[in-house]
C-alpha positions as CSV (number, residue, x, y, z in Angstrom):
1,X,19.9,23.4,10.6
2,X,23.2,25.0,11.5
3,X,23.2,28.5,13.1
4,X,25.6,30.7,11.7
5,X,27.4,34.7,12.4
6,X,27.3,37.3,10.5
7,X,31.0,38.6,11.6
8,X,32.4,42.2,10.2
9,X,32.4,43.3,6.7
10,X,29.4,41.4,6.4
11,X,31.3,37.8,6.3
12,X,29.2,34.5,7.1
13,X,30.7,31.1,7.4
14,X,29.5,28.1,6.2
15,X,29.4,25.1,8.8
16,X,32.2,22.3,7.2
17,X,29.2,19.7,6.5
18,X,27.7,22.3,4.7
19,X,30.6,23.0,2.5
20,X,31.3,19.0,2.0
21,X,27.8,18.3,0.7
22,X,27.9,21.1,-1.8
23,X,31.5,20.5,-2.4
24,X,33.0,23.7,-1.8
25,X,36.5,25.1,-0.7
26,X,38.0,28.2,-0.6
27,X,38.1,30.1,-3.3
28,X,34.5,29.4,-5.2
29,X,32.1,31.8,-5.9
30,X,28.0,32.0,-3.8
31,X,25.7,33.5,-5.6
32,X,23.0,35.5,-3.3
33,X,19.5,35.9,-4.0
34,X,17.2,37.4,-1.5
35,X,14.3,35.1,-1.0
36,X,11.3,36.2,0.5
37,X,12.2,37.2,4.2
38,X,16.2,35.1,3.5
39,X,18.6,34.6,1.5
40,X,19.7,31.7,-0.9
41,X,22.9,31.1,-1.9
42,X,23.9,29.1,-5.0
43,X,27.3,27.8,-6.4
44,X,28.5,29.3,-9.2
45,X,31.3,28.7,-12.2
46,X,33.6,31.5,-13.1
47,X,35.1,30.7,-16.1
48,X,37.7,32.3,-18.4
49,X,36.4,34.4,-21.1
50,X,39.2,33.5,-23.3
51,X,39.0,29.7,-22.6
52,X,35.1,29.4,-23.1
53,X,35.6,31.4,-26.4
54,X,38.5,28.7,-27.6
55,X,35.9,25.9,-26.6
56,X,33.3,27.3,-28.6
57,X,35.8,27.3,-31.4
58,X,36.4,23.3,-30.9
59,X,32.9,22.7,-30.5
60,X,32.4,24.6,-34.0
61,X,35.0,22.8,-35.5
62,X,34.4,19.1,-34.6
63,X,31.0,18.8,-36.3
64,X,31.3,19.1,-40.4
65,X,29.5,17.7,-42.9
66,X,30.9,13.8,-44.0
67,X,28.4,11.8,-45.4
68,X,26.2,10.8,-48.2
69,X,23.3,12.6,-47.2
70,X,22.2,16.0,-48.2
71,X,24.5,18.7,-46.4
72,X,22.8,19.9,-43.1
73,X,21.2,23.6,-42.8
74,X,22.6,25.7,-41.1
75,X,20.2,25.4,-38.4
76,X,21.1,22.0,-38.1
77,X,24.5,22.9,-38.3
78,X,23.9,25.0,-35.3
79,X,21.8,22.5,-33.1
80,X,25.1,20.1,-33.9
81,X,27.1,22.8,-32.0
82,X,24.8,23.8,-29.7
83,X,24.8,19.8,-28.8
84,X,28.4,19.5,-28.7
85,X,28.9,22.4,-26.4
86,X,26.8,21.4,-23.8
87,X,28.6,17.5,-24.3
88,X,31.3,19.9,-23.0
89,X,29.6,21.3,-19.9
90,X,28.3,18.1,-18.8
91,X,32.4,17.2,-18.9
92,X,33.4,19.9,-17.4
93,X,30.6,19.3,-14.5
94,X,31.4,16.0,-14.3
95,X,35.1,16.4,-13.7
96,X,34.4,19.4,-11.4
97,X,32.0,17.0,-9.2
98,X,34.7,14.4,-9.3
99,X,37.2,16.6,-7.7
């Protein structure tokens, strides 16, 4: 385990193997939660309102109705988007881990 400061304005750095193994770099966002008698932090995504909105909008649009069987409901329609969207974020997480 790593001993870390607590330096002014209430700033803690993370020990570089640390930051390898969860692949982060300047710039990304830590969640903190306070956990029992510590405190857990957690990567988190910020992403652009405006871009998640146009992806929702591609995910809605890629899945129509095409074949011979009886159009889909429209709470099938929506499990299709809902499935397509996170297709997306499993992308989007794998180019992120690949960077």
């Amino acid at each position: 385990m790593a001993l870390t400061k607590l330096t002014r304005n209430g700033q803690v750095t993370l020990p570089a193997e640390t930051r390898r193994k969860l692949r982060l770099n300047e710039g990304d966002y830590l969640e903190a939660e306070v956990v029992g008698d510590g405190v857990l932090l957690r990567p988190v995504a910020v992403v652009d309102r405006e871009a998640a909105w146009q992806q929702v909008f591609e995910a809605m649009n890629s899945v129509e109705y095409v074949g011979p069987e009886p159009e889909p409901s429209e709470d099938e329609t929506m499990e299709m988007i809902v499935d397509e969207i996170h297709a997306m974020r499993r992308e989007n997480a794998d180019k992120s881990r690949s960077r």
